[in-house]
C-alpha distance (Angstrom), angle and dihedral (degrees) to the residues before:
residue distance angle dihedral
X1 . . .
X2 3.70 . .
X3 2.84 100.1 .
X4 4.27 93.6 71.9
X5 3.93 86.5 44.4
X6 4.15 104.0 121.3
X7 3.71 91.6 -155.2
X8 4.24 93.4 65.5
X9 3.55 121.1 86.3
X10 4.17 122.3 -91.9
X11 4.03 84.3 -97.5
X12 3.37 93.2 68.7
X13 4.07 114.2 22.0
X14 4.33 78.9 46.2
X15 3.85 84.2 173.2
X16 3.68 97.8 64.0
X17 3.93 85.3 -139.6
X18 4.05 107.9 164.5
X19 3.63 118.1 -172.6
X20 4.30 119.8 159.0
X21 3.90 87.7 -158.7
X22 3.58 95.4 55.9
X23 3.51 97.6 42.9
X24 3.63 98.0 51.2
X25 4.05 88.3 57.8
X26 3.46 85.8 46.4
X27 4.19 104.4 55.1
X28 3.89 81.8 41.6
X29 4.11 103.0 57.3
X30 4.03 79.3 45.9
X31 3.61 88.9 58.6
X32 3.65 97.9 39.9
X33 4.23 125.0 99.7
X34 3.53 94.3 -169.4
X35 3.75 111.5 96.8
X36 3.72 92.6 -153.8
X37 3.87 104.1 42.2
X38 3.90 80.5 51.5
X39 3.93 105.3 50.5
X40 3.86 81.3 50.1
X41 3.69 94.0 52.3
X42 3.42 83.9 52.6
X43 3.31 96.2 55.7
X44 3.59 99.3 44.8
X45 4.32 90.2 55.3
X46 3.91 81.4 50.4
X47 3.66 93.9 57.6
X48 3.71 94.5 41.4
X49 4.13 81.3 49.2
X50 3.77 97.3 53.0
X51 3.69 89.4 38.2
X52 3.87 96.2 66.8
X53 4.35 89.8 30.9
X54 3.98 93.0 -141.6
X55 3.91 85.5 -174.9
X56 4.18 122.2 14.3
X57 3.88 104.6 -156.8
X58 3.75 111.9 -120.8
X59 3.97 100.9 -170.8
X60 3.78 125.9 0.0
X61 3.99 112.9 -136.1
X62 3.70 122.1 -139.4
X63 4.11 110.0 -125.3
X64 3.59 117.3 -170.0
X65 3.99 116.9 -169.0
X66 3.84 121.3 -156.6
X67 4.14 103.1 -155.7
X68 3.85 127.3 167.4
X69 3.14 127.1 -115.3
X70 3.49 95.0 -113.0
X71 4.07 98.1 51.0
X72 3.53 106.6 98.8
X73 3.89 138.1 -157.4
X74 4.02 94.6 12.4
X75 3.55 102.7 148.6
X76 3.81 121.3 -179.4
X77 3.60 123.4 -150.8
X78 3.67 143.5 -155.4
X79 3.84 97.3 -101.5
X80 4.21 84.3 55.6
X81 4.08 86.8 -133.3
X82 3.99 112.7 132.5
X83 3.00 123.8 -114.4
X84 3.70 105.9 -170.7
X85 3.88 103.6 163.8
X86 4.07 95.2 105.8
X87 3.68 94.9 32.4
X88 3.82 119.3 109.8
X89 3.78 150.2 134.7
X90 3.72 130.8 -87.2
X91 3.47 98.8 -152.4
């Protein structure tokens, strides 16, 4: 979902998409503890997302990722970006 926040930088909201309603829901499921409350503030700024259809996906491309065994918490998404913060080994 970051990557429709307004407030990141062009590298990572690439579609320049700016909406006040959707970042509002955003900022607050980042501040919230409750699990619940948050999964449906998420869902809420993904509604108000598909609603105005900042991108409309032309072709889907097939990624396939070749991991060890041992390399843990590498989690692919649907946007294929990286996000290699939580990955590591377990040597």
């Amino acid at each position: 979902m970051t990557v429709f926040y307004s407030k990141n930088p062009a590298t990572q909201n690439y579609t320049r998409y700016k909406s006040e309603q959707f970042d509002e829901l955003f900022e607050k499921s980042l501040a919230e503890q409750n699990y619940s409350i948050r999964y449906d503030l998420y869902r809420q700024a993904d509604q108000v997302m598909v609603n105005d259809a900042p991108v409309v996906p032309l072709w889907y491309d097939q990624a396939i990722h070749l991991v060890q065994p041992n390399v843990l918490g590498f989690e692919p998404n649907g946007l294929n970006l990286l996000e290699l913060r939580k990955t590591h080994m377990d040597y």
